[in-house]
C-alpha positions in Angstrom: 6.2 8.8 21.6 8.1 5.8 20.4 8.0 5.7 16.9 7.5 1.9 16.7 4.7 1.8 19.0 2.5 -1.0 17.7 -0.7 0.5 19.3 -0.3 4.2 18.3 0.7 3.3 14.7 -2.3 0.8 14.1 -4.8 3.3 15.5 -3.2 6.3 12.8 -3.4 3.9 10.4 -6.7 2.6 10.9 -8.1 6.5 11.3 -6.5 7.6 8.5 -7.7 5.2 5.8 -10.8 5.5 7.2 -11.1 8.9 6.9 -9.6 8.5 2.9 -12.1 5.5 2.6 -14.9 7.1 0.3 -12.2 9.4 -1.7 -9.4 6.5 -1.9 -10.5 5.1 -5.6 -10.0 8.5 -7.1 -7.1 9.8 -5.4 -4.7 7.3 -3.2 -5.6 4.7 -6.2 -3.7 6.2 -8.8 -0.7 6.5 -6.8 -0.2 3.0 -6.0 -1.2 0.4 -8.5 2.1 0.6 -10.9 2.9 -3.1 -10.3 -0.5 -4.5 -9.5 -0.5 -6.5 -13.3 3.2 -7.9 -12.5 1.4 -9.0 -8.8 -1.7 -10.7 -10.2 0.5 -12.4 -12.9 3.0 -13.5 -10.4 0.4 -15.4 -7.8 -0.6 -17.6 -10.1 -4.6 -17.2 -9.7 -7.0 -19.3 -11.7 -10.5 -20.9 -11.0 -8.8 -23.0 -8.4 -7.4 -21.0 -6.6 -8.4 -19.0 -3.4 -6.7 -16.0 -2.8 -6.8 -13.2 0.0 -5.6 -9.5 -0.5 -4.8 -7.8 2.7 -5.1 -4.4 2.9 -7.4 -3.8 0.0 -8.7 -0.6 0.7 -11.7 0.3 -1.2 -11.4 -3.2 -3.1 -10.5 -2.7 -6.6 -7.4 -4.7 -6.5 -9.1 -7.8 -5.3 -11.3 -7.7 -7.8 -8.8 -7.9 -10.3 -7.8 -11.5 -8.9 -11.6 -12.7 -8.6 -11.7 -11.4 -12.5 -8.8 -14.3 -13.2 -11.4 -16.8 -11.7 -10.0 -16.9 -8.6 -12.2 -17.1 -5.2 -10.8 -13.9 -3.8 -11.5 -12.3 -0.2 -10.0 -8.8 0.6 -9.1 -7.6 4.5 -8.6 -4.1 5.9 -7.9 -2.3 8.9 -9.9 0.6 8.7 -13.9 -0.5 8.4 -14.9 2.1 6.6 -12.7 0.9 3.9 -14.7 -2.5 3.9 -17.5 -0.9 3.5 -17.2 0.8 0.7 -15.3 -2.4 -0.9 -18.7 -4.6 0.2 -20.4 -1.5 -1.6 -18.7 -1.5 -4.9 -18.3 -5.2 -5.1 -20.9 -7.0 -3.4 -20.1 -10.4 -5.0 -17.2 -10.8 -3.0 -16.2 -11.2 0.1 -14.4 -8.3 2.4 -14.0 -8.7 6.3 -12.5 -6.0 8.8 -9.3 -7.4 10.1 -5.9 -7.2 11.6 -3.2 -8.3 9.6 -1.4 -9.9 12.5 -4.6 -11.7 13.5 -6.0 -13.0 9.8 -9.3 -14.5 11.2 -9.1 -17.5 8.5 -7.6 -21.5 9.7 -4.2 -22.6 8.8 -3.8 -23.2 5.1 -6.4 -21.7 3.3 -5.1 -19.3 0.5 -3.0 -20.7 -2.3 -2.0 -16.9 -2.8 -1.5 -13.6 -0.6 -1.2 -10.5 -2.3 -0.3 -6.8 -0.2 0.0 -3.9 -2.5 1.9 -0.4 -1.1 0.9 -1.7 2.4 4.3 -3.2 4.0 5.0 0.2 4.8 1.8 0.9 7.3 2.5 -2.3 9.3 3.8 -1.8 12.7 5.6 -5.0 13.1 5.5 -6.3 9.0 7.5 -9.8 10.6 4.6 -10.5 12.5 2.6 -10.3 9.1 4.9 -12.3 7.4 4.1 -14.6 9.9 0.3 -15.0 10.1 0.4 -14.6 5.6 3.0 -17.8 6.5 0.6 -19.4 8.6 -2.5 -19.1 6.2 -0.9 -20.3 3.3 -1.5 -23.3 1.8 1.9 -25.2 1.0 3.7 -24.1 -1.8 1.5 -21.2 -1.9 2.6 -17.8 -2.5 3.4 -14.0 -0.9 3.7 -11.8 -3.4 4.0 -7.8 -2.8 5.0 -4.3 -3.7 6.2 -1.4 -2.3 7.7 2.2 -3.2 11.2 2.2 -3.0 11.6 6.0 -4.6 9.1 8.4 -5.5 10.4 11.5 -7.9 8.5 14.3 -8.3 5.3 13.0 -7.6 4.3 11.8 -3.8 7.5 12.3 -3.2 7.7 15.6 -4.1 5.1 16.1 -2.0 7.0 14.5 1.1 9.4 16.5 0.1 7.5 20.1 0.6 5.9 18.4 3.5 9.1 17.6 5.4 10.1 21.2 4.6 7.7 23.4 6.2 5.7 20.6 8.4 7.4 17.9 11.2 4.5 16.1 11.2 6.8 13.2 9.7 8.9 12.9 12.1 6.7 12.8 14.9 4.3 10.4 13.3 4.9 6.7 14.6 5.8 4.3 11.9 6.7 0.9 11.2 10.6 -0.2 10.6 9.7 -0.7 6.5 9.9 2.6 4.8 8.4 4.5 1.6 12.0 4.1 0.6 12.7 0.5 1.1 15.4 -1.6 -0.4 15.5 -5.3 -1.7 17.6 -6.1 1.0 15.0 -4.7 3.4 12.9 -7.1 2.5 15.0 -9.6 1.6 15.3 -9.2 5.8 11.8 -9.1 6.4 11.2 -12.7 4.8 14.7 -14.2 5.9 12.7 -13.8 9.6 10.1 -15.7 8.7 9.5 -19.9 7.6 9.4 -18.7 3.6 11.4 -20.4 1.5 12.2 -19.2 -2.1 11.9 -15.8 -2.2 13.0 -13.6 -5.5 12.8 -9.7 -4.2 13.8 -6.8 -7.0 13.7 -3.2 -8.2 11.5 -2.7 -10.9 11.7 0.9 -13.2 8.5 2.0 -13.8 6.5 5.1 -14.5 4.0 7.2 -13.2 1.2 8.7 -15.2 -1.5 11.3 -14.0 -3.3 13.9 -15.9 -2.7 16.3 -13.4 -1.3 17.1 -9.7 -4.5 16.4 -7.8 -3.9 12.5 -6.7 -0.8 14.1 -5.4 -2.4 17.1 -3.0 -5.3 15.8 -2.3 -4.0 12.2 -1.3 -1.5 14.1 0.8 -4.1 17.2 2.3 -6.3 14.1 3.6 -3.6 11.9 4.7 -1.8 14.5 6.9 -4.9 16.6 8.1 -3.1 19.5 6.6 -6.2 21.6 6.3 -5.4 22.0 9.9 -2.2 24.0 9.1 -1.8 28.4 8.9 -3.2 29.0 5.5 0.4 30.4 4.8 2.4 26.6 5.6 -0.4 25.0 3.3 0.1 27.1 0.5 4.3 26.7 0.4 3.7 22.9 0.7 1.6 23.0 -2.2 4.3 25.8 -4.1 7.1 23.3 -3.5 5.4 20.1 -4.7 4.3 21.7 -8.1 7.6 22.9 -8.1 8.6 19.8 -7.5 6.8 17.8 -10.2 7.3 20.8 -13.0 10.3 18.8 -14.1 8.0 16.0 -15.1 5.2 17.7 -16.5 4.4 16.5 -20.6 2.1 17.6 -23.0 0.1 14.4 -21.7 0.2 15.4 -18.0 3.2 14.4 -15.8 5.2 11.3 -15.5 7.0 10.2 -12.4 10.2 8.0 -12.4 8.7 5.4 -9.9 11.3 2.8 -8.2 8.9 0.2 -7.2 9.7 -3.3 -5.1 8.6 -6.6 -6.2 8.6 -9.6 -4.0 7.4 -13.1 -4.3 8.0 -15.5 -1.5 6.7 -19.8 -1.7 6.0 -21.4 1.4 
């Protein structure tokens, strides 16, 4: 199977975040909102201003931007993630949709935000493209992504890449969980965007315990499915992993996260 095959990587995404929809607040949540404050700061949002988060998942991040007064709308593949984002906020607006085919006109959001998503897009130009095309002028992309993951997930894909080769079989888009600024700096150079300011920011990780980590990976990967004897190294190895990081508070991860802002 080709590994950029558009069709085969949008139906594992959209059937694995549906299957993580009801657990994703309490597990894939605190793994991946380490630059959401810098995001919401850097679009710009007030009572003016309509915004649109793609990929929101269960809908937590779009409510932080309609809490800055913004009219905010969240979009997701995966409808069971919609749901339970109509579910826990009912006062705003969340639509099943596919990020290459936004279904809103030309010039309607004076800010786009994607969180930790880039990397689940099978063709993230063509994204750029359609977040480009609904965009009011002079309005503005902004985004994050992991660029490198210590101890924590990536520990974790560390253990899982050891004993498992589910990774390399998966299909995937062409922007990784390891992605530079001049990856992205790419990405946006294909697209209409104009001033674009991409960079590495140092931040850091904090969970109480492992279980974001293994239960955020068990679901994603199915790994329930494995010999009893595979899943129990890949959990060894990943606490193993993360023992270097442990604190008298918990654990804290050395995260290497991307920011990007891009202006139409």
């Amino acid at each position: 199977m080709n590994q950029h095959d558009a069709d085969a990587i949008t139906q594992i995404e959209r059937d694995t975040w549906n299957r993580s929809a009801a657990s994703y607040i309490d597990r894939a949540a605190k793994l991946t909102t380490l630059a959401v404050d810098i995001l919401i700061e850097a679009a710009h949002l007030t009572s003016e201003s309509r915004a649109l988060e793609i990929g929101c998942g269960p809908g937590h991040i779009t409510k932080m931007m309609a809490d800055t007064g913004a009219e905010a709308t969240g979009v997701d593949l995966a409808p069971e993630m919609v749901k339970v984002a109509s579910e826990l906020h009912p006062n705003i607006e969340f639509r099943e949709a596919h990020a290459e085919r936004l279904p809103f006109d030309a010039g309607t959001f004076d800010a786009v935000l994607v969180n930790f998503v880039f990397h689940h897009f099978a063709r993230p130009e063509a994204v750029c493209a359609e977040i480009h095309r609904v965009l009011k002028p002079n309005g503005r992309l902004v985004f994050a992504g992991p660029s490198a993951q210590t101890g924590g997930f990536g520990g974790f894909l560390d253990a899982l890449t050891t004993y498992h080769t589910i990774r390399d079989e998966r299909p995937h888009g062409p922007i990784s969980t390891q992605a530079t600024e001049a990856d992205f700096d790419d990405l946006l150079q294909e697209t209409e965007f104009g001033d674009c300011d991409v960079n590495a920011h140092e931040l850091t990780l904090h969970l109480e315990n492992l279980d974001p980590v293994i239960e955020t990976g068990w679901e994603m990967f199915e790994l329930s499915k494995l010999p009893q004897q595979t899943q129990d190294k890949i959990r060894e190895m990943t606490l193993d992993n993360a023992a270097p990081y442990k604190t008298d508070r918990g654990y804290e991860f050395p995260s290497r996260v991307i920011v990007g802002v891009a202006t139409k």
